[in-house]
Structures are given as structure tokens and as C-alpha cells.
C-alpha positions in Angstrom: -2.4 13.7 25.4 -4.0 11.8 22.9 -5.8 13.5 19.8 -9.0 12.5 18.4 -9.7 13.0 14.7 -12.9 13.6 12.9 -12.6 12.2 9.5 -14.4 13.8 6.3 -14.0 10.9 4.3 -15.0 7.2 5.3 -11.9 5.5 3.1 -9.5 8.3 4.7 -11.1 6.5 8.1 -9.6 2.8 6.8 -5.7 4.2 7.3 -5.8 3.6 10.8 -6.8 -0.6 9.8 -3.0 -1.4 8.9 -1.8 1.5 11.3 -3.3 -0.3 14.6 -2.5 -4.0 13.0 1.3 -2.8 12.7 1.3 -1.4 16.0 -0.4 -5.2 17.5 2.2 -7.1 15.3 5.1 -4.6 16.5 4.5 -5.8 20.1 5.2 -9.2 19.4 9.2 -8.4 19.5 11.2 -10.7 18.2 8.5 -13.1 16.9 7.2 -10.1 14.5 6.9 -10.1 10.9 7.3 -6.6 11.0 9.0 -4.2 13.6 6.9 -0.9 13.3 7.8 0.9 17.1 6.4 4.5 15.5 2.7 2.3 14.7 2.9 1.7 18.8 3.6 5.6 19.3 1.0 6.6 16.2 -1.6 4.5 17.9 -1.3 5.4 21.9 -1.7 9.3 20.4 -4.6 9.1 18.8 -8.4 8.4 20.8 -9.6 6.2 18.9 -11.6 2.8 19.1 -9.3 0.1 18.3 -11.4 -2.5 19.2 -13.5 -2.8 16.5 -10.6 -4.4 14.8 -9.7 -6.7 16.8 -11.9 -9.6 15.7 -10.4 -9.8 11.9 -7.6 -12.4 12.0 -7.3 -12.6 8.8 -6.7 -8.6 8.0 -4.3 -8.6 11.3 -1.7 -10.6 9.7 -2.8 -9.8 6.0 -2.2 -6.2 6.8 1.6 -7.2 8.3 2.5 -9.2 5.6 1.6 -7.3 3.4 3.9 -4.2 4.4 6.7 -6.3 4.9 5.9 -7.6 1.4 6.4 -3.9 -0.3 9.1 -3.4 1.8 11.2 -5.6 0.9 10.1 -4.0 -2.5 11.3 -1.0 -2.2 14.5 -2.1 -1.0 15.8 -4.6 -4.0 15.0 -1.5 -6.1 16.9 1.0 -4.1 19.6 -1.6 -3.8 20.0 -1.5 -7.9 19.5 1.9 -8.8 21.9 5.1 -8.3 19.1 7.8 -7.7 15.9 6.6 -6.4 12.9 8.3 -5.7 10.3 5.6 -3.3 6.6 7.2 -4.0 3.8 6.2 -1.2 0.6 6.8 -2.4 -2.7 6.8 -0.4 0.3 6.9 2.2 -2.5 7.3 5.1 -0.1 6.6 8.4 2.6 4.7 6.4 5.3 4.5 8.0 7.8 2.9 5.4 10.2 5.6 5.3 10.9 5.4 9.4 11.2 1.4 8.9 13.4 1.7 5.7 16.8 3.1 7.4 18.6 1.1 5.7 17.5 2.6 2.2 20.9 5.1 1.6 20.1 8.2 0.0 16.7 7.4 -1.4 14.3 10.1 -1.6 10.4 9.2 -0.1 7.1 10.8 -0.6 4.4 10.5 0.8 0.8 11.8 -0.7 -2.5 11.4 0.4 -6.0 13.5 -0.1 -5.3 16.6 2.1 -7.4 16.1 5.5 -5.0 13.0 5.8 -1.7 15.1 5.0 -2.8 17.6 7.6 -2.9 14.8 10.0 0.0 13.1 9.5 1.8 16.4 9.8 0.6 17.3 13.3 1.4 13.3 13.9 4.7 12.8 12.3 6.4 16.1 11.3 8.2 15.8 7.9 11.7 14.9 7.5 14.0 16.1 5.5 14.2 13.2 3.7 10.5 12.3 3.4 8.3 14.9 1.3 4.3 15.3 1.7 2.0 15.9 -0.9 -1.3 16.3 -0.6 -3.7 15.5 -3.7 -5.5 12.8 -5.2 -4.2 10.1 -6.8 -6.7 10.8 -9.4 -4.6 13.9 -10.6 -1.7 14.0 -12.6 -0.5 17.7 -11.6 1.9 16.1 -8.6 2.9 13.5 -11.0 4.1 15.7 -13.2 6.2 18.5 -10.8 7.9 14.9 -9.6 8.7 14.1 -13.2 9.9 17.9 -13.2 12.0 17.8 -9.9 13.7 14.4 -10.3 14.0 13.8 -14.0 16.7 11.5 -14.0 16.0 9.3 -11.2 14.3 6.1 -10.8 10.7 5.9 -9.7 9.1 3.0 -7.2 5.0 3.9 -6.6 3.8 1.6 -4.0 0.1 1.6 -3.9 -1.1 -0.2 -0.7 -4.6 -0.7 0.8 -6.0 1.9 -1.7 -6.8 0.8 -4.9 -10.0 -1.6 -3.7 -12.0 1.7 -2.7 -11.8 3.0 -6.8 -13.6 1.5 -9.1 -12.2 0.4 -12.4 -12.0 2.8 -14.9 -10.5 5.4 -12.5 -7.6 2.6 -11.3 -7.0 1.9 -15.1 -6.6 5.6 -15.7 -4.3 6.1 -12.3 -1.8 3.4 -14.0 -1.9 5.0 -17.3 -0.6 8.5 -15.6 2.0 6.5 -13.6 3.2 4.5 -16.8 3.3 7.0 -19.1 5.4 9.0 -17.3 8.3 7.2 -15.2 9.4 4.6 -17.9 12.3 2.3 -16.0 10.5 2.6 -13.1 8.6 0.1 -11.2 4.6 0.1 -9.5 3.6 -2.6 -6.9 0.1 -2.3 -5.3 -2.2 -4.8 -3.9 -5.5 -5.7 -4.9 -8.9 -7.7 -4.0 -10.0 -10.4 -6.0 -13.8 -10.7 -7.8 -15.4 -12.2 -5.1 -14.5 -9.1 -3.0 -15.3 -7.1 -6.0 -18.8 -8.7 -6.1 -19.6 -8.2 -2.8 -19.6 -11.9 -2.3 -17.0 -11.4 0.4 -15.7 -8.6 2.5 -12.6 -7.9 4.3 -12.7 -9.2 8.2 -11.9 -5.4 9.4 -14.4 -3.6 6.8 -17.7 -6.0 8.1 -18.4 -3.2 10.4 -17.3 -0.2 8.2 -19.2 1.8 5.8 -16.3 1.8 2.9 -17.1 -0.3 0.5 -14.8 -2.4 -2.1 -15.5 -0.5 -5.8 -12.8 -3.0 -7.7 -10.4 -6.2 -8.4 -8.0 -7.8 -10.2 -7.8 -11.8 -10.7 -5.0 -12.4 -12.9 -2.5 -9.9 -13.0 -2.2 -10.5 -16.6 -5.0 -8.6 -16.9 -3.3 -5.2 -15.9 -0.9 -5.6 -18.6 -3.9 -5.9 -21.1 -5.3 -2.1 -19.6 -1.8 -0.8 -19.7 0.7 -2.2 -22.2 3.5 -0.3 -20.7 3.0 -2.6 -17.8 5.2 -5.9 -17.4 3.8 -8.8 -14.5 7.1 -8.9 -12.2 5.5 -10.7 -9.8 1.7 -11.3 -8.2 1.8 -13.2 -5.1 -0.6 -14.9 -2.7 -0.9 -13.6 1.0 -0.8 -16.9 2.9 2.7 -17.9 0.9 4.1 -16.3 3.5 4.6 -16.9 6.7 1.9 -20.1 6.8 2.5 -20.7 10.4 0.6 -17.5 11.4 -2.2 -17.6 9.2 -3.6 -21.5 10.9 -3.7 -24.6 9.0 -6.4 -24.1 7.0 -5.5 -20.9 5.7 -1.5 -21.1 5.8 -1.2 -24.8 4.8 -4.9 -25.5 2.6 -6.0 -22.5 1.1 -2.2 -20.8 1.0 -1.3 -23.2 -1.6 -3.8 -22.9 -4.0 -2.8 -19.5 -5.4 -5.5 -19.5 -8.3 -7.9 -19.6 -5.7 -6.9 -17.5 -3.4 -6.4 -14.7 -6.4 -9.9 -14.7 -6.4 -10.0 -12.6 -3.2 -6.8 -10.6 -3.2 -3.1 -10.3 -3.9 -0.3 -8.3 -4.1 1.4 -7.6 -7.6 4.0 -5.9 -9.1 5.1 -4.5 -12.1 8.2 -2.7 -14.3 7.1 0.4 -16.3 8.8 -0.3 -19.7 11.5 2.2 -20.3 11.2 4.3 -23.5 8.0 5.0 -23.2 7.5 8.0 -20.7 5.8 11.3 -21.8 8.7 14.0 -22.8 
């Protein structure tokens, strides 16, 4: 029986955008960037209307690429650290943990505000080795009973599809808790550009949604300038990858003129600079 879900809070509403275009790109088989077979389960239990995402090409593969893009993520890190702790946050309907098998003995957790926790609970029932918190990513409390429970392992914080819907000054002070804190560790999150930022543009599968874009990031240079402890591994343009599926225009024109494309979004990453945790 399927199970219909009255959201409180409009962005809470935008987890089931990359939930339903992970389920669509999951039943492409063997031609998929990205095998998710728990997004096709997720999305047959739950009555919703699908279909108003289904005319934003551009979020259907951004969306795909973009988990397969942390993924990969999280597992170089695993691969070069003894105890690692993988930390979803804004996790929505992630399901990175179910994908990840191959991850050995890392430890996940997942946190999201707490109507969102509730429901991923009744929709995927925690594992033993995948934890829930519920609380905003605008606290510091969970941060800190992590820092508490784990304090010699190594910290990954992906950050995906959340960061856009806060505006600056609360994403600057979300990194500051992160980086002062887990030192060795690493934070990858994606971003929109200024032109998003501006309103100028909006994402295909927000045009007909009330949540609006609060912030961006052009050159991720610029994060290191809010947050010292921060140090650019990487920030990466969607349409790199996979150019085929994005049409010529996008994959083979616009994909290979990064500067431009920063303008409205990308993905980055970043090492926390050991040394320089809190005690």
C-alpha cells in the first residue's frame, strides 16, 4: 500500500527530486549512471505526483550524476582511512549507504530536520550500520556527541542538494562547525552558481516549486577565503561527465567551458586541515 506524506516544510518536499530521478535513471539497467534499485522501491511506496518532474532534463541527469559523483567520494576516502565515519547531511531519502556495500566497516549517518527522519524511518528502518539523527544542520549539538562518540576516526560530511536553500551567512557558519571540529577530515557538497543565486535562473525541477534558491558559490576559491581551515580538493562541472547524456549542446558546448558553467552550479570538495579541530 502506498503512503502519502504531508510535508511541513517546502525544502523537506525537494528530497523526493533526486529520490524519483534515481529511481528513473535506476531503470535504465545496464546503461545507468547509477544503479539505485531501493529509489524504484522508495518511489512505488509513496503517493505522490511524480510527474511534475518529469519535464526537467537537465535536473534528471544532474541529479544522477551528481550522486554518483559523491559516491565515488566517499569511497576513495574510505579506501585510505582505517576508521571512517561517512556523515549524510540533509540526507532526505539518500540512499548512499544501501549503494555503498562495498565500503568495509565504515560507519554512516544520516541526519535530516526531524519530520524527514520520522519518514525515512517508517520508509527504510535503520540498520545497524547506518545511524539517524534528526536535527538541523544549523546546530552544532549532534556535531559535537559525533566528535564525542568517534574521536579517533576520520570524518567525510557530504552535503548534497541542500546547501542552495540557506542563505550565506548560515552556510558560512555550517562549515565553520564542521571545520573546526573534524580536522583530517574531508567536506564535499554541491552548490548553485550566481545566476541561480540571483534568481536569474532556476533549476528545471524547482520552476513549479515554491522553494526558492537563498545562495551560491562561483569559484570554490572563495570557500577557502570564509573558512581557512578549508583546502579546494576539487570543484567540478556537471556536464564533464558523462557528455553523451546531457545532448550536444550541453555535454559537448557548454560542458567544456567550466568557468561558465560555475556560474550556475557545481560540485566541490574540500580537506579540513588537520590540527586545527576544537579539543
Amino acid at each position: 500500500m502506498k503512503q502519502k506524506h504531508e510535508f511541513k516544510s517546502i525544502v523537506a518536499e525537494t528530497l523526493l527530486i533526486p529520490l524519483y530521478m534515481r529511481a528513473k535513471e535506476s531503470r535504465r539497467g545496464d546503461s545507468a549512471i547509477l544503479r539505485d534499485e531501493m529509489a524504484e522501491r522508495l518511489v512505488e511506496s509513496i503517493d505522490y505526483d511524480y510527474a511534475k518532474f518529469d519535464g526537467a532534463p537537465l535536473s534528471e541527469v544532474g541529479c544522477v550524476v551528481r550522486g554518483w559523483y559523491f559516491d565515488n567520494a566517499v569511497r576513495r576516502f574510505v579506501a585510505s582511512r582505517a576508521r571512517s565515519v561517512v556523515v549524510n547531511v540533509g540526507c532526505g531519502l539518500d540512499t548512499r549507504y544501501q549503494r555503498l556495500r562495498d565500503c568495509g566497516e565504515a560507519l554512516f549517518y544520516e541526519t535530516d530536520l526531524p519530520e524527514v527522519i520520522d519518514l525515512r524511518r517508517s520508509l527504510i528502518p535503520e540498520p545497524e550500520g547506518d545511524r539517524y539523527i534528526a536535527a538541523s544542520l544549523l546546530d552544532t549539538d549532534w556535531l559535537d556527541e559525533l566528535k564525542a562518540r568517534h574521536p579517533d576516526s576520520s570524518f567525510i560530511f557530504v552535503v548534497e542538494g541542500v546547501l542552495m536553500y540557506f542563505y550565506e551567512k548560515q552556510v558560512r557558519s555550517f562549515l565553520r562547525a564542521v571545520a573546526s571540529r573534524f580536522g583530517g577530515g574531508e567536506l564535499w557538497f554541491d552548490v548553485c552558481g550566481p545566476l541561480m543565486a540571483r534568481q536569474v535562473a532556476k533549476p528545471d525541477s524547482l520552476r513549479h516549486h515554491e522553494a526558492q534558491i537563498r545562495s551560491g558559490v562561483y569559484r570554490g576559491r572563495e570557500v577557502e577565503r570564509w573558512e581557512p581551515r578549508l583546502r579546494l580538493i576539487e570543484q567540478a562541472n556537471y556536464m564533464r561527465f558523462f557528455r553523451s547524456r546531457w545532448g550536444f549542446l550541453f555535454g559537448q558546448v557548454l560542458g567544456r567551458m567550466p568557468w561558465l558553467c560555475y556560474k550556475f552550479s557545481s560540485l566541490l570538495g574540500y580537506e579540513i586541515k588537520a590540527g586545527d579541530s576544537l579539543s
